[in-house]
N, C-alpha and C positions, 0 to 999 in steps of 0.2 A: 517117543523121541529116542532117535539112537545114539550110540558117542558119537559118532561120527560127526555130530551139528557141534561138538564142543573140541576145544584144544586145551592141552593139559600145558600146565607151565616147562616139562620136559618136550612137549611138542613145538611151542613156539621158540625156546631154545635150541631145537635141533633146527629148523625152520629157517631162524634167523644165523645161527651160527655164532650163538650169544652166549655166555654161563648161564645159569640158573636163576642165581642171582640178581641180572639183568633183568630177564627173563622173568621173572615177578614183577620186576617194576612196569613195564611193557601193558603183563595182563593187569594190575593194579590200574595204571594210565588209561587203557582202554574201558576194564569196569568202571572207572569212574564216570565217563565219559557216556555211558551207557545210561547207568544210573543216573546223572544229570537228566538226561532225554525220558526220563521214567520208566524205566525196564528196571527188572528183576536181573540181578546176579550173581553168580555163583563165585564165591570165592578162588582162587586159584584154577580155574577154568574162564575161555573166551569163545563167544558163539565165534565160530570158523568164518563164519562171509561176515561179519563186522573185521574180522583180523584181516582178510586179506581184501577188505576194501580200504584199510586205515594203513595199510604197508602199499610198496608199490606193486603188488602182486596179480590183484584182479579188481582195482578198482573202475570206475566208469571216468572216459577222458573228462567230463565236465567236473563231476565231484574235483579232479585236481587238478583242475582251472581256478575251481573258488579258495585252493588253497593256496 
């Protein structure tokens, strides 16, 4: 597995255009969210395609129909 599959809380801050700060709360929110669904994760890092399916970046038109 390479980094590339993960984002570091300074990536989703640059990403987003957020402080760092924020940008904790974001990958916090999303590991949680993860972890709910029973995955594994990593503290202060987010798998990259749950992040940009969970922003409006690359997610699928139906996924954000049901939201």
């Amino acid at each position: 597995m390479t980094d590339k599959n993960f984002m570091r809380v300074e990536d989703v801050a640059r990403e987003l255009d957020v402080s760092k700060s924020y940008a904790y709360k974001v990958v916090q929110k999303l590991n949680k969210e993860l972890s709910d669904k029973g995955y594994i994760t990593i503290s202060g890092r987010i798998n990259r395609q749950y992040f940009l399916e969970r922003t409006c970046y690359n997610g699928n038109l139906e996924d954000k129909k049901r939201r």
